[in-house]
Structures are given as C-alpha cells and as structure tokens.
C-alpha positions as CSV (number, residue, x, y, z in Angstrom):
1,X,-60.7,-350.7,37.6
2,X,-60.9,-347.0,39.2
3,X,-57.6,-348.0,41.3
4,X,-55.9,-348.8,37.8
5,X,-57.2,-345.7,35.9
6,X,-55.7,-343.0,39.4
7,X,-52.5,-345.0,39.6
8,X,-52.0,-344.8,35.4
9,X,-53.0,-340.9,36.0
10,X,-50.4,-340.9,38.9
11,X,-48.1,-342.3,36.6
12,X,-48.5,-339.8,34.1
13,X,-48.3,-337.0,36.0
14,X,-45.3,-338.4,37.6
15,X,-43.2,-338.6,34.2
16,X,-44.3,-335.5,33.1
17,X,-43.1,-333.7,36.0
18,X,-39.8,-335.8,35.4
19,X,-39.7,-334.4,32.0
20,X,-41.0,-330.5,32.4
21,X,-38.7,-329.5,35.9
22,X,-34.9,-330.6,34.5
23,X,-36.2,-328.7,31.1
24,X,-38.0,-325.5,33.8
25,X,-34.2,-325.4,35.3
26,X,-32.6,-325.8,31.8
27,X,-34.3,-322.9,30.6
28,X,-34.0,-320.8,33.6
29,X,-29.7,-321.4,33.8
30,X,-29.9,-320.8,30.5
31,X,-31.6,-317.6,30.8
32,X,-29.4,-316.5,33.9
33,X,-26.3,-317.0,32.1
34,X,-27.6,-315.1,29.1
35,X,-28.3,-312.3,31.9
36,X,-25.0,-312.6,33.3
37,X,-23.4,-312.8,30.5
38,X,-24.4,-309.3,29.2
39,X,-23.5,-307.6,32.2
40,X,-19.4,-309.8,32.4
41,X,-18.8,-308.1,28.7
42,X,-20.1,-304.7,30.0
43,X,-17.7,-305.0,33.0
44,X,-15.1,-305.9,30.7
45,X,-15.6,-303.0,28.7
46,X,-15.3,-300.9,31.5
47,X,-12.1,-302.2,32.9
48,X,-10.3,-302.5,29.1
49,X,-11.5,-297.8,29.4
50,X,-9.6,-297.9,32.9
C-alpha cells in the first residue's frame, strides 16, 4: 500500500511539472519579447530621427 501511495505522489508531481515548466517558459518568452519589443520600437524611432 505505501509503494502505491509514493508512486501515485510520483505521478503527481510528475504531471504537474509537465504542466507548470512549458507554462514557466511561456510566460518567460512572453515576457522577453514584451522587453524586446519596447526597445525594436525605440530603435525604430531613432533611425526614422536619422
């Protein structure tokens, strides 16, 4: 019974960390190109003054 409940924990843990790191990266490239994005319109800005 105690092997059942640690491998149905395992398991658990397992598709939680399945569904929380693809979302952790999500949010992090979606973040990054937010950053990125700010900064490509400033340089725009500068080039359109040149």
């Amino acid at each position: 019974m105690k092997a059942l409940k640690v491998l149905l924990i395992s398991l658990a843990a397992l598709v939680a960390a399945m569904i929380v790191i693809p979302l952790t990266i999500l949010a992090g490239l979606f973040v990054w190109l937010k950053l990125t994005e700010e900064t490509d319109e400033e340089e725009m800005e500068l080039d359109d003054a040149v």
